[in-house]
C-alpha positions in Angstrom: 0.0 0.0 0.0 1.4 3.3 -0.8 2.2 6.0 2.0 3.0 9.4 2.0 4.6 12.0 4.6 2.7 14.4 5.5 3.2 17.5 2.4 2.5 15.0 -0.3 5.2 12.2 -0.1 3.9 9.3 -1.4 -8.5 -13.6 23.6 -11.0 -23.3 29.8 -10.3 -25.4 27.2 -11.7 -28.8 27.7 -10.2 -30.5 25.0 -7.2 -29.4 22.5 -7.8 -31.6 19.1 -4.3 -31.5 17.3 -5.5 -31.3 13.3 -2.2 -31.1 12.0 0.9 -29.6 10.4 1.1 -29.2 6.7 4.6 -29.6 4.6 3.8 -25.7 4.3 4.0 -24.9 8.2 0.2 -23.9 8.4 -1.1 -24.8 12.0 -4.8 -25.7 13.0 -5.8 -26.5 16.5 -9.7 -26.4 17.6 -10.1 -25.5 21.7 -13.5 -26.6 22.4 -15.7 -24.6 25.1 -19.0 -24.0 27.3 -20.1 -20.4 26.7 -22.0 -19.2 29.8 -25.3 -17.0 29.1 -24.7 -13.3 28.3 -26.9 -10.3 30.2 -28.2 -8.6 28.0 -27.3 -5.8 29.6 -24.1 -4.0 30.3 -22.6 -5.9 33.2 -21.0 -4.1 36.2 -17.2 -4.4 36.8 -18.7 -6.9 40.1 -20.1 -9.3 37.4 -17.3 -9.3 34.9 -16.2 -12.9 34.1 -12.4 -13.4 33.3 -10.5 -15.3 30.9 -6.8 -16.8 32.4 -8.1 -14.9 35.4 -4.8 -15.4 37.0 -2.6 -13.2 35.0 0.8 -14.6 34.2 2.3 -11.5 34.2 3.1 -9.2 37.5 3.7 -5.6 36.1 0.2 -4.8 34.1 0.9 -2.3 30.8 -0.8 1.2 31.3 -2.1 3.2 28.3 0.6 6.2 28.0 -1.1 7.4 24.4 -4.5 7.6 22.7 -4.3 8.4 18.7 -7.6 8.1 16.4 -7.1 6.9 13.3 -7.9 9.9 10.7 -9.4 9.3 7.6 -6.8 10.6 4.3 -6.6 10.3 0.7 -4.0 7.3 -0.5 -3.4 5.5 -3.9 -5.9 5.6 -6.3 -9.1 7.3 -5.2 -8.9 5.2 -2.2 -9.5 6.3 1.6 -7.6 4.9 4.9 -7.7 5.7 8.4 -4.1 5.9 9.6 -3.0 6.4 12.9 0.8 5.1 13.2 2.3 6.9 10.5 0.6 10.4 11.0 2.2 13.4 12.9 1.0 12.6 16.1 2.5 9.2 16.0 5.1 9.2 13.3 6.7 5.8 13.9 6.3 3.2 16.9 9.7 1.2 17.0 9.6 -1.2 15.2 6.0 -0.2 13.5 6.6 2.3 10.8 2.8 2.8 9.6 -0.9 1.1 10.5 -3.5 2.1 7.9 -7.1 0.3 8.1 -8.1 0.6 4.5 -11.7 0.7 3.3 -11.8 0.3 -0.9 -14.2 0.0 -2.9 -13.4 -0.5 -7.1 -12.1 1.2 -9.4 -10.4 2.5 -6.5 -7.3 1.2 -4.8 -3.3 0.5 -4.7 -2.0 0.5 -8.3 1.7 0.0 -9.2 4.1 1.2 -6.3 7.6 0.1 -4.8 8.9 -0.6 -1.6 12.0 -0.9 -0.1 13.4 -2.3 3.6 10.3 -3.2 5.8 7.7 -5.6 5.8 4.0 -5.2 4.9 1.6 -7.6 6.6 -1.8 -7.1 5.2 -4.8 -8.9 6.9 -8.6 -9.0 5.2 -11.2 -7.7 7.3 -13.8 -8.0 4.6 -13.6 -8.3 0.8 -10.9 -9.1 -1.2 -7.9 -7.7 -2.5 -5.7 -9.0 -5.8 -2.2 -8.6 -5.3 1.0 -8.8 -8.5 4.1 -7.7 -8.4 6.8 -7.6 -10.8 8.5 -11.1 -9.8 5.5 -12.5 -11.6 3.9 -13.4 -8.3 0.1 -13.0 -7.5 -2.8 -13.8 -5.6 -6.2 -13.1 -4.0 -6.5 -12.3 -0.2 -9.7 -13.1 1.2 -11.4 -12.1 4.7 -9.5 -13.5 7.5 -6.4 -14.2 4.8 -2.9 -12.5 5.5 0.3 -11.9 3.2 3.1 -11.0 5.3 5.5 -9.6 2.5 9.3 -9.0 2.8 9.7 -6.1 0.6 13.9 -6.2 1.2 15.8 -4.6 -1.1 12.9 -3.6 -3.6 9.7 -4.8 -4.4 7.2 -3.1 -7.3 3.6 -4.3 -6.9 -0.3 -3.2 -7.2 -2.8 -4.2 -3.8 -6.5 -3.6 -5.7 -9.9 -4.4 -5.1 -11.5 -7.7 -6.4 -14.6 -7.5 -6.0 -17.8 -5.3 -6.1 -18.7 -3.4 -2.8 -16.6 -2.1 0.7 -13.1 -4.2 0.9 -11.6 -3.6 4.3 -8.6 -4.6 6.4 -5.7 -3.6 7.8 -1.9 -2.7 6.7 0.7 -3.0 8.8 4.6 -2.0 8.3 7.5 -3.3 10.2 10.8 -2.0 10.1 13.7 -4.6 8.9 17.0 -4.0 11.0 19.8 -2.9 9.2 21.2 -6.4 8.1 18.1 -7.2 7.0 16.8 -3.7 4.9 18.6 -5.5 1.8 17.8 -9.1 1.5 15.8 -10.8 -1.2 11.9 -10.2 -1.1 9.6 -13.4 0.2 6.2 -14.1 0.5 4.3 -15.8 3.6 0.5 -16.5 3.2 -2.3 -17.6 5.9 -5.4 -18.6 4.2 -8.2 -17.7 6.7 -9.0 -21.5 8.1 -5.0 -22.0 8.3 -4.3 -18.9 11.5 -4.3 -21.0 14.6 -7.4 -19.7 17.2 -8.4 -20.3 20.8 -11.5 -20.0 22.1 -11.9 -19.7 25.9 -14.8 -18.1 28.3 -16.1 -15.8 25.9 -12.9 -14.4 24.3 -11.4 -15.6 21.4 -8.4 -15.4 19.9 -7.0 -15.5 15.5 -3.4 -15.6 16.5 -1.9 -14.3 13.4 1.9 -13.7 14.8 4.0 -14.6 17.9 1.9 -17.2 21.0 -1.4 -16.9 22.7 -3.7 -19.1 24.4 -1.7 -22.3 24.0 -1.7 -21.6 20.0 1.9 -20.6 18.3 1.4 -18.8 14.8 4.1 -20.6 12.2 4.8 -17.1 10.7 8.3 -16.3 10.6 8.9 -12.8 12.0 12.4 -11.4 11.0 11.9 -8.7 13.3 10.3 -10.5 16.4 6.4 -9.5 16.4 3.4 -10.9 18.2 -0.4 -10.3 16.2 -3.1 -11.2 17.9 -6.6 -10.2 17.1 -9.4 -10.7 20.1 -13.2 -11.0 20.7 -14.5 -10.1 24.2 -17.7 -11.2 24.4 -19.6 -8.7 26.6 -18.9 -9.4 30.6 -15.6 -10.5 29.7 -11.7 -9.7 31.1 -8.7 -10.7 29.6 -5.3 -10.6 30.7 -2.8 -10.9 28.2 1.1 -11.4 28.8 3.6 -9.1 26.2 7.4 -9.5 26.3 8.4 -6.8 28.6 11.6 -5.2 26.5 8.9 -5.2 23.6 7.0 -2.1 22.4 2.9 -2.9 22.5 -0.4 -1.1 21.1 -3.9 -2.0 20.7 -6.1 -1.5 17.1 -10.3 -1.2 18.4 -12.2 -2.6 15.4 -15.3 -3.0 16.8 -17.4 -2.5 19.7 -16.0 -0.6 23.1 -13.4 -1.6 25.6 -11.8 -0.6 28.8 -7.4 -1.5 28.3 -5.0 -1.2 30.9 -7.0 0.1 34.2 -10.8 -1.2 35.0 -11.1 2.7 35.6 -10.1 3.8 32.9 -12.6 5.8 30.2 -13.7 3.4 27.4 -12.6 3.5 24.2 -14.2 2.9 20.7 -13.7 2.0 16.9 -10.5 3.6 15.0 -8.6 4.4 18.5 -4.8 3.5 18.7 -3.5 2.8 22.5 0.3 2.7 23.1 0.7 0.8 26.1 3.4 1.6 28.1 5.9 -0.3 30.4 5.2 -4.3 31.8 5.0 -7.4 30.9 1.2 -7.7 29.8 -2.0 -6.3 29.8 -5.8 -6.4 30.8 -8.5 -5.8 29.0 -12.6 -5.2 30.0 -15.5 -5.4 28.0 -18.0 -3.8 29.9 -20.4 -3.3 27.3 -23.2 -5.0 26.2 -21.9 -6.3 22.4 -18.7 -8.1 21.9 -15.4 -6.0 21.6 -12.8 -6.8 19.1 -9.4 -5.4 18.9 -6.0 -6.4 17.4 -2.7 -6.5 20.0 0.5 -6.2 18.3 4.1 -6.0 19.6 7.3 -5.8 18.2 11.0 -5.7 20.0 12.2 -2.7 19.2 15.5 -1.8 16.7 16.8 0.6 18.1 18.2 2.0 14.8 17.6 5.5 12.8 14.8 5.6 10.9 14.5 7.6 7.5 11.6 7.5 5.3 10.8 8.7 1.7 7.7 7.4 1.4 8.0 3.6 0.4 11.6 3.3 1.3 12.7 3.5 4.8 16.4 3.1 5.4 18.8 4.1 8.1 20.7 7.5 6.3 19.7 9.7 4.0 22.3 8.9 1.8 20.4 4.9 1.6 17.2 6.5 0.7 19.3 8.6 -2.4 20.4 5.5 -3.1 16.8 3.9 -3.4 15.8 6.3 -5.1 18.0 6.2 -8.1 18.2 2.1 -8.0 14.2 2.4 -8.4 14.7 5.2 -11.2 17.6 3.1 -13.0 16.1 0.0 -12.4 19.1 -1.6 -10.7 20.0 -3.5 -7.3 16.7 -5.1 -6.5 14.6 -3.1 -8.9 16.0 -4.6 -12.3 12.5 -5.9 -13.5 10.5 -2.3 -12.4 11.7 -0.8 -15.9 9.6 -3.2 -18.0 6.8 -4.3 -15.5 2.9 -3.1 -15.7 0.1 -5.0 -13.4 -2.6 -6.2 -15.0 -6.1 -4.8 -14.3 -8.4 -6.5 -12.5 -11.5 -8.2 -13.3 
């Protein structure tokens, strides 16, 4: 997905059934579970039921920062809420950008490059075709995710395909220096292949990184956890995080309380960076079911400069980028002669 700077530049189990592992790495386990009644009202924090009640973490993660996604122009004709990535939040070690994209045709991503971070797109609704000029391609459906390695240089389209509102969410992830130039790879989770968990009223697509007894089989240069949570309403959850690692939360639906039972609720299209400790609670203490996604990375510790798709460590790398995508040279040999094809 294309990005610009600002100015212009572009959640018990009684029984674990084991279904199998594939030559391809993809992991299913099923957790079966008794779902107790729901209220239909909004319960009080007295009547709150919790999932892995007893956290197994001992310093719980505050929220230090509160950014709503903003709706803004990108690609072609097509609108995204961006919240990592905007002034207020211009990069979240190791998280460069987090757009949640709504698309509908002729609008969308056309032909665009990228060099030295990863993009990890997950479906939400819809579907989006993806080429690029390595002659690879593809369809993502809802509940599908492509984790792509752009490395040294990637040239590729992300459009709609099919009628109506395609939705989901774009994540970047910034590749350590050693890594900004290695070749470009694909990983690919069809929807019924993303290990879940369902336990007490939350559940759990765990997309990245451990939760809930299920281990995603993505392979995350830079280490990353992506988990994406249901509350049902009444319902707590207590969620452990690597303590060294930086942490936020994505609402998508509903209404949650994060951090502190006291703290003010918060809605649809918020970010929350949480801050220090070693996991976090969660509280839905509404009356219809909360869903959010929790990501963390470990952080790189490493300058960051960005030209719009390419994000290197000096700004002598990005000149180079730029004139290897001009030329067509050093990862970007094919971009000269390359043109996606449209879709339909």
């Amino acid at each position: 997905m294309r990005a610009r700077l600002d100015g212009g530049l572009p959640l018990l189990p009684l029984m674990v059934l084991f279904l199998g592992v594939s030559h391809t790495h993809r992991l299913r386990l099923l957790l079966l579970f008794h779902p107790l009644p729901l209220s239909p009202a909004p319960p009080t924090p007295a009547l709150i039921r919790s999932a892995m009640s007893r956290p197994d973490f001992t310093s719980p993660r505050a929220v230090v920062k509160r950014v709503l996604a903003k709706q803004q122009h990108e690609g072609q004709g097509a609108v995204v809420r961006r919240s990592i990535g905007r002034n207020e939040l211009r990069n979240l070690d190791p998280f460069l950008l987090l757009d949640e994209f709504s698309v509908s045709p002729p609008a969308g991503f056309p032909d665009h490059p990228h060099r030295g971070f990863e993009t990890v797109t997950y479906m939400l609704q819809g579907a989006f075709a993806h080429q690029d000029f390595a002659g690879n391609k593809g369809t993502i459906r809802t509940g599908d995710v492509q984790w792509m390695t752009a490395g040294r240089g990637i040239l590729h389209s992300e459009m709609p395909a099919g009628e109506g509102v395609n939705k989901g969410l774009q994540l970047w992830i910034n590749l350590s220096s050693r890594d900004k130039m290695i070749e470009p790879r694909y990983q690919e989770l069809l929807s019924e292949d993303i290990g879940s968990a369902e336990d007490d009223g939350v559940e759990v697509r765990v997309i990245a990184g451990e939760a809930m007894g299920v281990r995603s089989p993505v392979y995350t240069r830079t280490p990353t956890m992506y988990l994406d949570f249901t509350l049902k309403p009444g319902v707590r959850l207590n969620q452990s995080i690597p303590e060294s690692w930086t942490a936020f939360v994505y609402v998508i639906e509903g209404e949650g309380v994060f951090g502190s039972v006291s703290s003010s609720p918060v809605s649809a299209h918020n970010l929350l960076v949480l801050g220090p400790g070693d996991g976090v609670s969660v509280w839905n203490q509404s009356s219809k079911p909360l869903r959010f996604v929790l990501i963390g990375g470990q952080p790189l510790n490493e300058p960051v400069v960005q030209h719009g798709p390419f994000v290197m460590n000096t700004p002598a790398q990005i000149d180079q980028a730029i004139e290897d995508y001009h030329y067509g040279k050093n990862g970007f040999e094919m971009a000269k002669y390359w043109r996606s094809r449209s879709v339909g």
